[in-house]
N, C-alpha and C positions, 0 to 999 in steps of 0.2 A: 184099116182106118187111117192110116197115117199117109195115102196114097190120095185119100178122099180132100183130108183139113190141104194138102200140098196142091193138086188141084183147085181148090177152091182159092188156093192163095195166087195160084199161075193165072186164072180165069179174073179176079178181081186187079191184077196187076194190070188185065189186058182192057183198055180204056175203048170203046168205040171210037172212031175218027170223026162221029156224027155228034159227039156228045161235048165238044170244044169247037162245033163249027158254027160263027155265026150264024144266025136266022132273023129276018126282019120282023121286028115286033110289030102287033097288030092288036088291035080291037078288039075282041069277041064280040062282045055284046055290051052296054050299056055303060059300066066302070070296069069291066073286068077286059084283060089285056095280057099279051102272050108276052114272054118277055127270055124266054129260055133259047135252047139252042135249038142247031136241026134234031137233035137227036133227045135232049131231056126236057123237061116242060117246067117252065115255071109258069108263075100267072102272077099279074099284082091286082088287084082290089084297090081303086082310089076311091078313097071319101074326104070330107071336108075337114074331119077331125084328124087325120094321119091316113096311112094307105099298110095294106097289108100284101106282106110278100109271100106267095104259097112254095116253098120250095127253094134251098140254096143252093143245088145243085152240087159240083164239084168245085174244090177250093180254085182251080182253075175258072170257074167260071164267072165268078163275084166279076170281074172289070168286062163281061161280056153281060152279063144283068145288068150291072151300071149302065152300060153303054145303051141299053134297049130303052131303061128307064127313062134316061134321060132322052132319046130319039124321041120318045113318044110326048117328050115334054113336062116330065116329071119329076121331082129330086129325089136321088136313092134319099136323102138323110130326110125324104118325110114318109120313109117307112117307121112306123110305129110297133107294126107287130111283125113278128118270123113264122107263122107256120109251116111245120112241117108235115106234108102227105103219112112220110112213113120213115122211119131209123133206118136205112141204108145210105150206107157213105155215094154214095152217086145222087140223092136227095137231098143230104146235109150237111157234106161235107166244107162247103164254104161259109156254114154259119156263124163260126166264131169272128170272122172277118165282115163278115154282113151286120153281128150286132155292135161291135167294135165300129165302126163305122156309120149306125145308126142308132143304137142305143135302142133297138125295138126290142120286143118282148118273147121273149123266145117260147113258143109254145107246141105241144107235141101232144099227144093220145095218149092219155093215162098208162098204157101196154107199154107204149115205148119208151118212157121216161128211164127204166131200169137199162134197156139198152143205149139212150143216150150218153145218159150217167158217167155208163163203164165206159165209152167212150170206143164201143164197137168189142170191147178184147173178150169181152165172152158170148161173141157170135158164133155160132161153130161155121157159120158161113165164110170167116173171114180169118177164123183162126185167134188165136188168143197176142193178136198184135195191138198195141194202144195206141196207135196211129192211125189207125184204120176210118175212123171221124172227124 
């Protein structure tokens, strides 16, 4: 068991090169718009009333979202809301700096809120670190 929680910690230690490399933000379709890297996906959602960001990716990543955000001609500080897909640090780990910075509404799936909470450390994925988020 202890070989298992150890790899999981050498494996989450180990970052893809694709998941910090810019990529050109783009359009999807109507308001919805890519905004993430080569390797992890964000999307923002603009509306008239504030804009929604799906995903914060890795704490690494907040000034390459920025940078997308605003390419596309948008202000990161008229995000309003944070959704998050799902509680893996490679999804949210830049949130704390993403609401700090926009004051949006941090919002997650009822499942995950106990994993946010704890702030990853009782993931058996990740091992019982509190930094892990």
């Amino acid at each position: 068991m202890a070989a298992v929680f150890t790899l999981a910690g050498a494996l989450r230690a180990q970052v893809s090169p694709d998941w910090t490399e810019p990529f050109p933000p783009f359009r999807i379709a109507g308001n919805l718009y890519y905004v993430g890297s080569k390797g992890l996906a964000s999307y923002l959602i603009t509306t008239a009333r504030g804009h929604i960001l799906i995903n914060s990716d890795l704490k690494e990543s907040v000034p390459l979202i920025r940078a997308s955000v605003e390419k596309l001609g948008f202000k990161l500080s008229d995000i309003r809301i944070l959704l998050i897909s799902h509680a893996h640090w490679d999804h949210d780990g830049g949130s704390a700096e993403i609401k700090t910075l926009t004051g949006a509404t941090y919002m997650v799936m009822d499942a995950d809120a106990p994993e946010i909470e704890a702030g990853g450390k009782d993931n058996f994925q990740y091992g019982n670190s509190a930094n892990t988020l």
